[in-house]
C-alpha positions as MATLAB code, in Angstrom:
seq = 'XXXXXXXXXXXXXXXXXXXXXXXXXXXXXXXXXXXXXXXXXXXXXXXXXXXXXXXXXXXXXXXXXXX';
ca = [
      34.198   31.291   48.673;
      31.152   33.753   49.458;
      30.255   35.646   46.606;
      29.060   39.640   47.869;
      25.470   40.363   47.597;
      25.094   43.614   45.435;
      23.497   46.782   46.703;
      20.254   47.569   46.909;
      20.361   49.866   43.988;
      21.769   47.882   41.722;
      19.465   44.668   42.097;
      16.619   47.030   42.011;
      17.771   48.260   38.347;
      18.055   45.133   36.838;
      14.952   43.937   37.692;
      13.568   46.651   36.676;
      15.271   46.713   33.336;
      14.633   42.685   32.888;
      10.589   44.087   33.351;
      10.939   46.260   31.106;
      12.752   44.420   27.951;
       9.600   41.761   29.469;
       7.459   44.241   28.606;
       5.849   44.517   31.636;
       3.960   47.487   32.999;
       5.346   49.754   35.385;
       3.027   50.159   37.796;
       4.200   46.649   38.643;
       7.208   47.989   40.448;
       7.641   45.921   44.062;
       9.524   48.988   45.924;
       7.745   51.436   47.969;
      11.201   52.552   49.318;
      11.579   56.034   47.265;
      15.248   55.504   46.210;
      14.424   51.940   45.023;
      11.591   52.391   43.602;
      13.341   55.147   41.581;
      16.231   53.265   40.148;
      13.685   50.482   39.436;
      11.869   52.896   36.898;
      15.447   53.719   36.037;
      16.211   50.556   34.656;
      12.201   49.588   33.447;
      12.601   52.904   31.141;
      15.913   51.902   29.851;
      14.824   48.446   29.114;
      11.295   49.570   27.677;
      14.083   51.778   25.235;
      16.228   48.761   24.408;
      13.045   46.692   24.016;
      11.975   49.140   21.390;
      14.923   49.504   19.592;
      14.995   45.746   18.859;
      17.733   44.419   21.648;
      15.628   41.370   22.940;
      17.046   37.636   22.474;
      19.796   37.143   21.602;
      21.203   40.565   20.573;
      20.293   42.002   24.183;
      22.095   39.599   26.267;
      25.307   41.551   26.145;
      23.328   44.167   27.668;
      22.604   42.006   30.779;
      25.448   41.098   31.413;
      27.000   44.421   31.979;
      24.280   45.539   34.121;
];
């Protein structure tokens, strides 16, 4: 069985959230598209916040998973 491709929207925020619990910059976002690139930074500030409040390893992966 075909598994669905997500949207758009929501592949752009956890990438950006896995660059930002990375600790990567965000100028390092790969969408020019404005709505994209938006929930990108959506989900790198929300992981940079997560990163910073100690959920990397093993205590973030429930985190992941939801997203």
């Amino acid at each position: 069985m075909k598994r669905q491709k997500r949207d758009k929207t929501s592949r752009a925020f956890v990438k950006g959230y896995q660059a930002g619990v990375s600790g990567r910059s965000k100028d390092s976002c790969p969408f020019a598209e404005i709505v994209s690139r938006h929930t990108w930074l959506s989900g790198w500030r929300e992981g940079r916040t997560d990163q910073w409040e100690g959920y990397t390893g093993v205590s973030g992966i429930h985190k992941i998973a939801n997203l």
